[in-house]
N, C-alpha and C positions, 0 to 999 in steps of 0.2 A: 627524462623521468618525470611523468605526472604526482606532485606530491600534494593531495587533496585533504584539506581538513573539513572542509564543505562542499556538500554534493553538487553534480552538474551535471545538464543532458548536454549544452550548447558546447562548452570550453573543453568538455572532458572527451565529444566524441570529434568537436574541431580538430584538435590537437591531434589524437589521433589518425586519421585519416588525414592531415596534414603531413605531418611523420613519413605513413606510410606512401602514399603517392610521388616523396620522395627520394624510397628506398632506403630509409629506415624503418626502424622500430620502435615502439613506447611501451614503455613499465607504467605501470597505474600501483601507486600504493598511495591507500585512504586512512582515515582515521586509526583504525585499528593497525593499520601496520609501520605508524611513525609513532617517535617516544619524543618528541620535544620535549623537553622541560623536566621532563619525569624519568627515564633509564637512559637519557643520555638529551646530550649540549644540543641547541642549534648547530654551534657552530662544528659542533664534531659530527653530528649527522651529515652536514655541507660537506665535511670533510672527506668523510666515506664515501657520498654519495656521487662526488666530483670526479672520484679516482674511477668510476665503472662507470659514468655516464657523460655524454654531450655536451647536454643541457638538461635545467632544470626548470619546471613550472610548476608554479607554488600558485595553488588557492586557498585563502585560510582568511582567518581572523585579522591579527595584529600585522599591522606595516613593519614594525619593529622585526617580525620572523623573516620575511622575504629580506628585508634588506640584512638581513647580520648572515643569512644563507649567501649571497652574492657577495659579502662580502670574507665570503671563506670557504664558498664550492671551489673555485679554482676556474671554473665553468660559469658560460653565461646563465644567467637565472632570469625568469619573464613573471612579471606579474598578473596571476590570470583571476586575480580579485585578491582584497584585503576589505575590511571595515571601512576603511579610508580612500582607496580608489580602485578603478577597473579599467586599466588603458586599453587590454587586448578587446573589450567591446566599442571602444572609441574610436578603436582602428577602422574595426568594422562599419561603424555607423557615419565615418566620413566618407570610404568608400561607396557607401550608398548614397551615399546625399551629391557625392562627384558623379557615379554613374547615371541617378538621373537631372541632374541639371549641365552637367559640364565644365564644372568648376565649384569652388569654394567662397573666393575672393570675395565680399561684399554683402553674400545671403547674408539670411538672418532665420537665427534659428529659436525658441522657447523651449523650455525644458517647465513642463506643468508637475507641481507635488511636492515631495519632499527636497527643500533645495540644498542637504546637505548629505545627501547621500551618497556613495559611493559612485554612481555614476554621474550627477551631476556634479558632482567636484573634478571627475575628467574630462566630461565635456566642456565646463569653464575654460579647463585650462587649454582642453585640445581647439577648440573653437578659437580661440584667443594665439593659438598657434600660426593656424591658416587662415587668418583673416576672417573670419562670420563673426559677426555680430551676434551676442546671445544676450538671452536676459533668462534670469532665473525667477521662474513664477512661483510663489513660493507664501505659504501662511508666516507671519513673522517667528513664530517660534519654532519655523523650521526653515531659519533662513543661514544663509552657509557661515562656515569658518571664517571669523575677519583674516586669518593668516592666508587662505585657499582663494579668498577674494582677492587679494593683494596679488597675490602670485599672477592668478588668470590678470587681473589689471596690467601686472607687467610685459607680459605676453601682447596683451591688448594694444598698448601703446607702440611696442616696438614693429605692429604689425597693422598698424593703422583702422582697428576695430575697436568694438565695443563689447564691457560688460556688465550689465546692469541687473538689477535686483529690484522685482515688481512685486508687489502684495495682492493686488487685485486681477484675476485670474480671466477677466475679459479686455480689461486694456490689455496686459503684460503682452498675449499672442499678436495684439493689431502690427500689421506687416511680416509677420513670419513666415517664412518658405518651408520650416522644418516646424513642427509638433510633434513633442518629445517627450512619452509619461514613463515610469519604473512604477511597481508595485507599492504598497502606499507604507508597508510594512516589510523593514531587508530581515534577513536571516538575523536569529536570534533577538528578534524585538517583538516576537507573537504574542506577548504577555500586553503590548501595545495598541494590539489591533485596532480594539473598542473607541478609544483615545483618537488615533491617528482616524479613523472613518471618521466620526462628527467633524473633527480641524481638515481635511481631508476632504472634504464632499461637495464644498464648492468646488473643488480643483479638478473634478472630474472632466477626461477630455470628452465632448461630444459634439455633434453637429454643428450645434449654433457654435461652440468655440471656434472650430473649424472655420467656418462664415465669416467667423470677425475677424480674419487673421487678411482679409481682404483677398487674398490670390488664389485662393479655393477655385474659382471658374475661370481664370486663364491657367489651369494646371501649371499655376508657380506654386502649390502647396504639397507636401507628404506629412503623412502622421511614423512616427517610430516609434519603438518599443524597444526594450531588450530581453523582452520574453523571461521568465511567463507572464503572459496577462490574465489579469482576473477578468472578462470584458462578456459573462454570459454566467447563464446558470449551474454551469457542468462543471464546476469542480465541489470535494468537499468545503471549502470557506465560502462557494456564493449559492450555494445550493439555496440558502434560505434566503441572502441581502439583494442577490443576484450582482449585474455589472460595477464592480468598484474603479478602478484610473483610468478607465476608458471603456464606452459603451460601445456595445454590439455592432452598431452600425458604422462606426468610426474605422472599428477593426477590419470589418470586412469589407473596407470600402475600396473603392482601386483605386485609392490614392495612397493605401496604405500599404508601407514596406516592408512589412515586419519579418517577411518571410523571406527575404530577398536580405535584411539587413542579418537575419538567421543565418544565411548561407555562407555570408561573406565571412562569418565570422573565419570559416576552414579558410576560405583563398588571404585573408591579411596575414594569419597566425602562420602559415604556411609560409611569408613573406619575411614576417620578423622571424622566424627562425632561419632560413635562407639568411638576410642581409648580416645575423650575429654569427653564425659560424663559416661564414665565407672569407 
């Protein structure tokens, strides 16, 4: 059962056609058709919801809902975004970065932007998991959790990598294999936009960042996304600013994954459902 508090092309059609390719089925119910908080419990939704389904995958706001769901579906529950993290796109974007290098151990990855956002708070920890080296490039007032640094630290240490936290937006990338941006503004901070572009616009990923990461011309470099990207004139927000976290040419470069780290999202999600109810 997909239980979405927040909209999704990637996770909500992954899941999906994950499901299905392995001969099941998926229920989709959105915002309007859960009552958290308001005509009934978390934990008694989990409760109902446990007893007619498999599994459950929760997109929403608060970390606090997925986990008090898991801990009272009865059924495993999967994290497919909170305010606080996104493992199932982490899955993803390891396997991309395995598919093209052949390994994990040692790279080194930069994540450019907001360094306390949802996905870079997983990629801390997930990089710090398998060994890469990351550094979070990051304006200081959008520099991580001191609790979420600690954590990826401890991962770090036990796995013989690093994780570091850079301010300045051309050294931080020197040596990186991976170039990693997210939107400059998550779900429910649009009232921030304004704010986030000025703090923000050094950190744009383009070309010359690219360059400076040294291994751009021995194809030791890729750029990632986790989509959407603002990276061209065509949507309503850049219609007038045009390119915001990474420029046109970046994106469409053939070193760039985006589309490849899109796909995989279905083959990992497909993987963690398989590995929990087998």
């Amino acid at each position: 059962c997909l239980v979405f508090q927040k909209s999704s092309t990637r996770t909500r059609c992954a899941t999906v056609i994950a499901v299905r390719d392995e001969g099941g089925s998926a229920e989709y119910l959105g915002q309007q058709d859960i009552h958290f908080g308001k005509k009934e419990s978390v934990a008694d939704s989990a409760r109902v919801l446990g007893r007619m389904f498999d599994g459950i995958l929760f997109r929403g706001f608060k970390q606090s809902v997925v986990e008090e769901l898991a801990r009272h579906a009865g059924v495993p529950v999967w994290n497919g975004l909170t305010d606080e993290w996104h493992p199932t796109q982490i899955l993803a974007d390891l396997q991309t970065v395995k598919e093209h290098f052949g390994r994990l151990q040692g790279l080194s990855l930069a994540f450019v932007g907001d360094g306390r956002n949802n996905v870079c708070n997983s990629l801390m920890v997930g990089c710090a998991m398998t060994g890469i080296n990351m550094v979070n490039v990051c304006p200081p007032q959008l520099a991580p959790q001191p609790e979420v640094l600690a954590l990826a630290l401890r991962h770090a240490r036990r796995n013989r990598c690093s994780v570091s936290v850079c301010h300045d937006p051309q050294r931080g990338v020197q040596g990186a294999n991976v170039v990693y941006t997210d939107v400059w503004v998550s779900m429910g901070e649009e009232s921030l936009f304004q704010q986030r572009l000025e703090l923000l616009k050094p950190y744009q990923v383009d070309m010359q960042m690219m360059k400076n990461t040294g291994n751009l011309d021995n194809d030791q470099a890729i750029f990632l996304h986790c989509l959407p990207a603002y990276h061209d004139h065509n949507t309503e927000t850049t219609q007038a600013c045009g390119a915001l976290e990474v420029s046109d040419q970046v994106f469409e470069a053939p070193f760039s994954k985006v589309f490849e780290e899109a796909e995989n999202r279905m083959h990992t999600i497909k993987a963690m459902i398989l590995a929990s109810l087998a």
